[in-house]
Every structure is written in structure tokens, then in C-alpha cells.
TILUMKOL-410601 format. One record per residue (C-alpha): x, y, z; chain. Coordinates in steps of 0.05 Angstrom, whole numbers. Layout:
       px       py       pz   c
        X        Y        Z   A
...
% end
This chain:
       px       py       pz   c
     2042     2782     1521   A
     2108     2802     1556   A
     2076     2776     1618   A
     2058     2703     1607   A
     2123     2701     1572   A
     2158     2716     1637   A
     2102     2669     1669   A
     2131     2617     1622   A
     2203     2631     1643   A
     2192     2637     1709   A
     2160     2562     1706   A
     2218     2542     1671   A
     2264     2569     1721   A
     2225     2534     1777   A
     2229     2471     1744   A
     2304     2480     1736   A
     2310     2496     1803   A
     2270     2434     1825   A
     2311     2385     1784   A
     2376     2414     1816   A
     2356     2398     1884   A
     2347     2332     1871   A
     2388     2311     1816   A
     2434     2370     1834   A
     2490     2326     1873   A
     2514     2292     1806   A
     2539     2357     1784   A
     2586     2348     1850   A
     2617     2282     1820   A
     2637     2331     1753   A
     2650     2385     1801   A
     2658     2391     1868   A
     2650     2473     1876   A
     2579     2457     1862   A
     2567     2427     1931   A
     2567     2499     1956   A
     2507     2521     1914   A
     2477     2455     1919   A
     2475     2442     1996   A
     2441     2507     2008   A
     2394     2501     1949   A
     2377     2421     1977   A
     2364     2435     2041   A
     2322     2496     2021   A
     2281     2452     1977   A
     2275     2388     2038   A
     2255     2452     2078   A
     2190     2484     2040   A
     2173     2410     2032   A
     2181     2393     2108   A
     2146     2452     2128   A
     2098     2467     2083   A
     2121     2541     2052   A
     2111     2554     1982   A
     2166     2575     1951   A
     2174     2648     1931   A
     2174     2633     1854   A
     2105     2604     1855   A
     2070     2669     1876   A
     2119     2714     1821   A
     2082     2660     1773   A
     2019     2669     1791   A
     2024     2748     1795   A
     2058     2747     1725   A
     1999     2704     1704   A
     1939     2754     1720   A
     1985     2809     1696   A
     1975     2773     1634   A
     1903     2758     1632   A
     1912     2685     1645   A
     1875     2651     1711   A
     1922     2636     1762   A
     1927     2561     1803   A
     1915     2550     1885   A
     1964     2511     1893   A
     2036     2505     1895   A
     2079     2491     1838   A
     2091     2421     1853   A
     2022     2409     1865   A
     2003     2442     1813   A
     2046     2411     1756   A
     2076     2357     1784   A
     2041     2321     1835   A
     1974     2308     1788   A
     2014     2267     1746   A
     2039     2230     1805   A
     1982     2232     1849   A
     1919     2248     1814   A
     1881     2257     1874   A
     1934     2300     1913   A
     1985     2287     1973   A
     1965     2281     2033   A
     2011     2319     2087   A
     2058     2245     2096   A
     2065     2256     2026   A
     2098     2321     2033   A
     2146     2290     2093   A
     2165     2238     2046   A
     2186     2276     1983   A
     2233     2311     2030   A
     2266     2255     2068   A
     2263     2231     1987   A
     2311     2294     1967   A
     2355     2286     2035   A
     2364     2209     2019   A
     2384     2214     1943   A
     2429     2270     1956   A
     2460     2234     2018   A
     2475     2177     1980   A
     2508     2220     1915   A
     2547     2264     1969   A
     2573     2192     2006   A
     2591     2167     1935   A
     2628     2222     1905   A
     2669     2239     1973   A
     2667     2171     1998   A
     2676     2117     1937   A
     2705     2176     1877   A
     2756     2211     1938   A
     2753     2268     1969   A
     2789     2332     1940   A
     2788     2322     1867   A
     2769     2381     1831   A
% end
């Protein structure tokens, strides 16, 4: 039982960790000290998508899964959860390229707004 409830948290906290990457640049406008966990988190997130890696979280899943008697999944997270809803049929590897030049883009645009448009230095 303890195990698919850490399964369960650890989707949770993959989730959250997903959202932040790309929504995670509005947080900057509130405060800017977030751009400092943000940038690293963003470009770790355009990364796995660019290249391909699976992020670290999905196999602790997985692992947590089988430790609780539950089948595990093939693919990644986003595949996995995500990307049926959006494409049923999967993502091709342009796909992939695209969802990170997707994360660069919004977050470009949020970081040009808040330091551009809102001024830089306000805390």
C-alpha cells in the first residue's frame, strides 16, 4: 500500500514539476528570485524533450509501482499521461522538438515581459 501511495506522489510531484517548467516564468512576474530555480528547471525540461532522456522521476514511478504490485508503463511520463490525450496515436520525434522549442518560446516571451515591459529589478 505504502508503495503506490508514494507511486501516486511521485506522479504528483512530476506533474508539478512539469507545470513549473512551463507555466513556471509567471511566478517571476510575482517574484523575481524564482528565475533562479526556474531557468535551470526550464531548460532541464526543453533538454529531456530535445534529446530524448526520460526524466529520472519516471523510472522512481515505475519502480515504486511493481514494488506495489501494480504493472508498470513503457513509456515516459508525458507519453504516458499526457500525450494520449493530446495525441492519441503518439508523437512522432518532430513532436518532441516542438514541445521543447514550445517551453523555450512561452518562457522567452514571460521572461521579455516581466524584465522588459514590468522593469527590471523589482522584487
Amino acid at each position: 500500500m505504502i508503495y503506490r501511495i508514494l507511486a501516486d506522489l511521485t506522479l504528483v510531484v512530476h506533474f508539478a514539476f512539469i507545470l513549473f517548467v512551463v507555466l513556471g516564468g509567471l511566478l517571476v512576474a510575482w517574484r523575481r528570485r524564482v528565475a533562479w530555480v526556474h531557468v535551470p528547471a526550464a531548460l532541464w525540461g526543453a533538454l529531456i524533450t530535445f534529446v530524448g532522456w526520460r526524466c529520472p522521476l519516471t523510472p522512481l514511478e515505475l519502480r515504486l509501482r511493481e514494488l506495489g504490485g501494480e504493472a508498470g508503463y513503457t513509456e515516459s511520463f508525458v507519453e504516458h499521461y499526457l500525450l494520449s490525450v493530446i495525441y492519441p496515436q503518439g508523437i512522432p520525434e518532430a513532436g518532441w522538438i516542438a514541445l521543447g522549442v514550445g517551453v523555450v518560446v512561452v518562457n522567452a516571451l514571460v521572461y521579455l515581459w516581466v524584465f522588459r515591459w514590468r522593469g527590471v529589478g523589482q522584487s
